[in-house]
C-alpha positions in Angstrom: -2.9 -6.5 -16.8 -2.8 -3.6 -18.4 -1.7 -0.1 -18.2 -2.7 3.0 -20.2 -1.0 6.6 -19.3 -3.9 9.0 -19.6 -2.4 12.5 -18.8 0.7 13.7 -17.2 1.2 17.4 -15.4 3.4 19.6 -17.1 4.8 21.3 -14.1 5.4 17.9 -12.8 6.3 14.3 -12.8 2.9 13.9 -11.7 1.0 11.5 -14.1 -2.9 10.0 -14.3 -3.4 6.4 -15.9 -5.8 3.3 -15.7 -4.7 -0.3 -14.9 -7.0 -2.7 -16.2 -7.0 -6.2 -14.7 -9.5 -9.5 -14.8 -11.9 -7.6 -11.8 -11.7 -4.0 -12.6 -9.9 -0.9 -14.2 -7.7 1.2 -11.4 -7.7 4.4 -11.6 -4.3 5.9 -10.9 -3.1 7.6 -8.5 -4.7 5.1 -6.2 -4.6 4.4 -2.4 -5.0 0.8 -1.8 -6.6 0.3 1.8 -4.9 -2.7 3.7 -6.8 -5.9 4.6 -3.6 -7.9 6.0 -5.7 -10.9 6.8 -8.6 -10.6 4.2 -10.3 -7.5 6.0 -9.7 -4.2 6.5 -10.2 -3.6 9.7 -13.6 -2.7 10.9 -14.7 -1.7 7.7 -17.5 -4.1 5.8 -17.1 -4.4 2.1 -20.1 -2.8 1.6 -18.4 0.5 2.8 -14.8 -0.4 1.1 -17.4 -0.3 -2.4 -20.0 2.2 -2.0 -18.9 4.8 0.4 -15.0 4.3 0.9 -14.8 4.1 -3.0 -11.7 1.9 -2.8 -10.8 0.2 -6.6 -8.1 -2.2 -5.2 -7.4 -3.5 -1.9 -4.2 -5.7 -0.1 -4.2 -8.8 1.3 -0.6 -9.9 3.1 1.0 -13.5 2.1 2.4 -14.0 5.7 -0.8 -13.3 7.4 -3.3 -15.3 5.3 -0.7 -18.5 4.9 -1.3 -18.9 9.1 -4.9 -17.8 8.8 -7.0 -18.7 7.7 -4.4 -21.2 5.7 -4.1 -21.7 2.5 -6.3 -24.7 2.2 -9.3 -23.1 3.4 -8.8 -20.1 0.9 -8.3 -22.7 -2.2 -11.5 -24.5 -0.6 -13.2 -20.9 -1.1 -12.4 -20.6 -4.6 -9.8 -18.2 -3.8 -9.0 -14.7 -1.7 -12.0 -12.5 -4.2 -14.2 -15.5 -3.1 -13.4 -15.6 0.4 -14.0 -12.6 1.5 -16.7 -11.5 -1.1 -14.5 -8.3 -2.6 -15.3 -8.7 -6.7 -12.7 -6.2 -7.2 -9.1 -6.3 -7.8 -6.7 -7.7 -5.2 -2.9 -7.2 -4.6 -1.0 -9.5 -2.3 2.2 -8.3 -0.4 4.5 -11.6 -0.6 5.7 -11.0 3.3 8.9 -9.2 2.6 8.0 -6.4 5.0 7.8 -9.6 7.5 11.3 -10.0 7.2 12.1 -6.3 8.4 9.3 -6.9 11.0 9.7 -9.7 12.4 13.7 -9.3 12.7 13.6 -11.2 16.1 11.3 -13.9 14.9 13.5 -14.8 11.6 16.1 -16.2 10.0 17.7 -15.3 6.5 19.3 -17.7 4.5 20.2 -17.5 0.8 17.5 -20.4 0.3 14.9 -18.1 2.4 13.7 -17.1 5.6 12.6 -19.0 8.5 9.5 -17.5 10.6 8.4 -18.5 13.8 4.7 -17.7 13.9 3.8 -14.7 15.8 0.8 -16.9 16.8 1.8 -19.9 18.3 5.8 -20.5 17.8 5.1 -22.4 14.9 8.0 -23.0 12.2 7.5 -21.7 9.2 10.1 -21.4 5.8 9.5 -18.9 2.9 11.1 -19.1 -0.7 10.9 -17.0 -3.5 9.2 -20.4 -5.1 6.8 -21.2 -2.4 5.9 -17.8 -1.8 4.7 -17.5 -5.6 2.8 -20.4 -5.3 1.1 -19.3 -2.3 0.0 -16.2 -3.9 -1.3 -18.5 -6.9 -3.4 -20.2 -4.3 -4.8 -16.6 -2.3 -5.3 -15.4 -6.3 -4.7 -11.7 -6.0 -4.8 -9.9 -9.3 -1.4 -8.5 -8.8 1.4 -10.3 -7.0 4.8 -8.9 -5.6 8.5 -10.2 -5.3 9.3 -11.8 -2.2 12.5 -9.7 -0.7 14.4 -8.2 1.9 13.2 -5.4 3.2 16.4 -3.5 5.5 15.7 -1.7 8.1 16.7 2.0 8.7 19.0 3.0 9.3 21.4 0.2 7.6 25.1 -0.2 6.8 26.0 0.1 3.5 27.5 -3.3 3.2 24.6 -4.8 4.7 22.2 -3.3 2.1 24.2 -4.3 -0.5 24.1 -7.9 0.0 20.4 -7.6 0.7 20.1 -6.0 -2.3 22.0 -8.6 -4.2 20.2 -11.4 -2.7 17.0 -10.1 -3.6 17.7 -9.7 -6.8 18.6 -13.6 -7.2 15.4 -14.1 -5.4 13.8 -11.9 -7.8 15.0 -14.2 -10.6 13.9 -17.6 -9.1 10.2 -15.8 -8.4 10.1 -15.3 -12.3 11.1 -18.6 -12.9 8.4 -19.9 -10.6 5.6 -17.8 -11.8 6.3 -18.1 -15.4 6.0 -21.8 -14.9 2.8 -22.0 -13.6 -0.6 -21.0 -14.0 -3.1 -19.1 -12.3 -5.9 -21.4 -10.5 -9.5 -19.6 -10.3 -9.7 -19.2 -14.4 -8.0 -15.0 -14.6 -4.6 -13.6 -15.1 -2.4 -12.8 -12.4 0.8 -10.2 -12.5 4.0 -9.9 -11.0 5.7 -7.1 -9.9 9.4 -6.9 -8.9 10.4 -4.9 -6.3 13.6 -2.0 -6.0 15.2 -2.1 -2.8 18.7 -0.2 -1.7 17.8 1.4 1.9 19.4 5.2 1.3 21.9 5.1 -1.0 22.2 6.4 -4.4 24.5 4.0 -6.3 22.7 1.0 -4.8 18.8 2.3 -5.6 20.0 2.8 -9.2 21.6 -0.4 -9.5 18.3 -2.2 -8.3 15.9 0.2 -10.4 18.1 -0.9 -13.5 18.1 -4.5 -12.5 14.3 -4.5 -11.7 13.5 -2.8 -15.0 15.6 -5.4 -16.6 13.2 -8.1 -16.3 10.3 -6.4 -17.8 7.3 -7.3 -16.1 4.0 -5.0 -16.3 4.7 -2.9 -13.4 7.1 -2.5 -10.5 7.7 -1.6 -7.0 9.8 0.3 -4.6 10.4 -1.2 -1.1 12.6 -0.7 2.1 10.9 3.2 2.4 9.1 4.4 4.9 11.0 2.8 7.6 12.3 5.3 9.5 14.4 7.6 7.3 14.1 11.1 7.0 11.5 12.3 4.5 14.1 14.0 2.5 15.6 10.6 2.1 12.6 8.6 0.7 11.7 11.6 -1.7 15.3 11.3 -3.0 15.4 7.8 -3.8 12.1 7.8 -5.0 12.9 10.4 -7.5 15.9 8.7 -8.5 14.2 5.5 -9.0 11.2 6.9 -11.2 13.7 8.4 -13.6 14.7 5.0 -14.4 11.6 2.5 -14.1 10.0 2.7 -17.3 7.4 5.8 -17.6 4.8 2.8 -19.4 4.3 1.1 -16.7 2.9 1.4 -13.1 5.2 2.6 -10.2 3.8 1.2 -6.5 5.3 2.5 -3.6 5.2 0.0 -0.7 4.0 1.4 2.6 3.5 4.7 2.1 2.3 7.1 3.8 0.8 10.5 4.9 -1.4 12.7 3.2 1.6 14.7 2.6 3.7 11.9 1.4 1.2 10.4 -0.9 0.9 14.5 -2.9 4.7 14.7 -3.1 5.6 11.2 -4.0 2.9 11.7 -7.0 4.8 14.9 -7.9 7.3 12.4 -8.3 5.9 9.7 -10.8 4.5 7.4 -8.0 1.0 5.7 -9.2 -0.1 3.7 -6.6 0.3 3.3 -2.6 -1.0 1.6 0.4 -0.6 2.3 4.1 -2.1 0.9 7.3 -2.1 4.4 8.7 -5.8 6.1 7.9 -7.1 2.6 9.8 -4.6 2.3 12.3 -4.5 5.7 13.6 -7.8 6.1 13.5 -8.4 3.5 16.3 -6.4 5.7 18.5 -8.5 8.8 17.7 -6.5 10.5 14.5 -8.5 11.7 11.3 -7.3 13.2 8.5 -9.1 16.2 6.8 -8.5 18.7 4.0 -8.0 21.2 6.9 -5.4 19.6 8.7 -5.4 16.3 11.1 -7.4 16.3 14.3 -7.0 14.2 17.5 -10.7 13.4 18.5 -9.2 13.0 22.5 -9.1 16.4 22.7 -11.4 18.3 24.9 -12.0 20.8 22.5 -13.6 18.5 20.3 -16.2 18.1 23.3 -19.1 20.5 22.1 -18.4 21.0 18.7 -21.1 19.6 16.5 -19.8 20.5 13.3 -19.3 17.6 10.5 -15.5 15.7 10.7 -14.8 17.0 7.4 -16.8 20.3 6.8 -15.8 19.9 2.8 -17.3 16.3 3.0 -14.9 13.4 1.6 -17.1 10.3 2.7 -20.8 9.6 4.1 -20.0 9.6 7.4 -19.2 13.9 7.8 -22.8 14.3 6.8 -24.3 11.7 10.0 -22.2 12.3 12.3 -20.2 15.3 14.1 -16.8 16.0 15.9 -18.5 16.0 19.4 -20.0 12.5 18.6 -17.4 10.8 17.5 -15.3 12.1 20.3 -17.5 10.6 23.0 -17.5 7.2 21.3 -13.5 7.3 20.8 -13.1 8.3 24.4 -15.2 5.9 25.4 -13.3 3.3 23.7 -16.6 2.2 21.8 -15.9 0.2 18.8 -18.2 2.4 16.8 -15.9 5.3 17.0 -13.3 3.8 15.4 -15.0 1.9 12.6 -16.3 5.6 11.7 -13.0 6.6 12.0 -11.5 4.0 10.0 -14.0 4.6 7.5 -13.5 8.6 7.4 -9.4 8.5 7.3 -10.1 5.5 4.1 -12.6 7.9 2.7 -10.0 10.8 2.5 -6.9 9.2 1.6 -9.2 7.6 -1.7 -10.5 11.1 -1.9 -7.3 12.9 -1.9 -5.5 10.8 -4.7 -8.7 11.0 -7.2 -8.3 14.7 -6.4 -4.7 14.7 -7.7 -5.9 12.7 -10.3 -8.6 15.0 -11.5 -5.9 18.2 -11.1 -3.2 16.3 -13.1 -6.0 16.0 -15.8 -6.9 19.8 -15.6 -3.4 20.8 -15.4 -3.8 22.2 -12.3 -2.2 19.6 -10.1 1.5 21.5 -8.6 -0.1 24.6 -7.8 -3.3 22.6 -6.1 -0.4 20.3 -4.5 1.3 22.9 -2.6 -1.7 24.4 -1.2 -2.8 21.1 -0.2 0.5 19.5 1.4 0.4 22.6 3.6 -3.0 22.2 4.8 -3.4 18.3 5.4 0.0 18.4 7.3 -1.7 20.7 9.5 -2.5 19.8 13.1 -5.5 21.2 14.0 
């Protein structure tokens, strides 16, 4: 993998770049839509490609190792093969399962014992195993497996997390870097900076992650919970020590809002299950603000979702139509839905891209944070 800074805003910390990997150049900022278990939800990959525009998508470790398993993925020729996505692929290594699943699991320094949330089953996750099972799903990029804490979270408790995913950090690099991609393409790892809230503990892990010098990095145990404040603190914080030549992901994140102020920040990439998941309960997100489609007032208004137009769907469909479908629970609604909040979110983050290039981007960012925080 590679990565190339193309431009960064003066005003800002805000920066534009291009990640090239074995299926495709990214074009950062970039949202990454979520397929947990090789799909995102109700969306074809036809629509992902041509009308969503997404570059990259996720696929989840814990999810895909129950099912479909990894034999039948292997069998496939791999996770790009499986599912019939030709572009690139990142895997999460099922640390967020271990925040989670708290009542299902078991930490140990060795790992973490799962019992399936499907059938009981026991299952046991290592830093090793977990690299190899992300060799076998074959996502372009592949993460650390860690601890995400919860929040909020003692000090002392974070601290030891912290600790011990930083010696599971070092047995993943010793795993990885001793074997060898299977489907015939590079694969890359990224570590991961943890530290829940404080200060001290987030720069120790941002130093220590940096440390080991791998082609990008990541910042977990956000957007759990905490404050907004909080996670724009520690983000800041960490991106004044990860190094500036090399892409910053941060895990989990978020809404419109968040996405514009953690680029301000020096974030490059981000994924959230949000656009899809609220959009089966009726949210969207537009450049004027987010809507509820459950609301009567919705009822005879036959104007486009978006009336600026982000995706294919504002122009076929209208407010009032996709209000009937939601409230009639038809599963039309929310693929369009689905479709509309993926198409914005990818919108929205080529938009910053474009205004960090003009130079435009912090006055263009805090009109915009405004507007898409809006409820309308």
């Amino acid at each position: 993998m590679q990565f190339e800074l193309n431009s960064e805003d003066a005003s800002s910390k805000a920066r534009a770049g291009t990640i090239t990997t074995e299926h495709g150049k990214i074009e950062t900022p970039i949202f990454m839509p979520v397929g947990t278990a090789g799909t995102v939800k109700g969306v074809h990959q036809r629509e992902l490609d041509e009308d969503i525009k997404a570059q990259i998508i996720l696929g989840n470790t814990y999810h895909l190792y129950i099912r479909p398993g990894l034999d039948v993925i292997e069998k496939a020729g791999g996770l790009h093969k499986f599912n019939n996505w030709n572009k690139p692929i990142l895997t999460d290594s099922g640390g967020y399962q271990v925040y989670s699943l708290a009542g299902q699991r078991k930490i140990k320094e060795e790992g973490v014992k799962f019992s399936s949330h499907v059938d009981g089953s026991k299952l046991f996750f290592t830093p090793e195993n977990v690299m190899d099972t992300q060799r076998t799903i074959g996502a372009d990029i592949i993460m650390a497996f860690d601890e995400c804490t919860p929040y909020p979270c003692e000090y002392n408790y974070a601290k030891r997390s912290m600790e011990m995913t930083h010696r599971w950090l070092k047995r993943c690099c010793d795993r990885f870097d001793s074997t060898l991609p299977k489907y015939g393409y590079d694969q890359t790892f990224f570590p991961i900076v943890q530290g829940s809230v404080y200060k001290d503990l987030r720069i120790k892990s941002a130093e220590t992650i940096a440390s080991f010098e791998r082609e990008g990095n990541a910042i977990g145990g956000l957007s759990v919970g905490e404050p907004h404040e909080e996670m724009y603190a520690m983000t800041d914080l960490v991106c004044q020590i990860l190094p500036k030549d090399k892409p910053r992901y941060l895990m989990g994140v978020g809404t419109p809002a968040n996405l514009l102020e953690n680029i301000a920040l020096g974030v490059d990439m981000f994924d959230c299950v949000m656009p899809t998941r609220n959009a089966r309960n009726g949210q969207l997100f537009t450049q004027n603000g987010i809507m509820n489609m459950k609301n009567e007032k919705w009822k005879e208004d036959f104007s486009p979702l978006d009336p600026n137009g982000t995706s294919f769907v504002d122009l076929q469909y209208s407010k009032a139509y996709v209000r009937h479908l939601i409230a009639l629970n038809e599963r039309l609604g929310a693929q369009i839905a689905s479709i509309h909040n993926l198409a914005f979110y990818v919108w929205l983050v080529n938009e910053a891209r474009r205004q960090i290039i003009e130079g435009t981007f912090t006055s263009w960012k805090s009109t915009m944070v405004k507007k898409v925080a809006e409820r309308i």
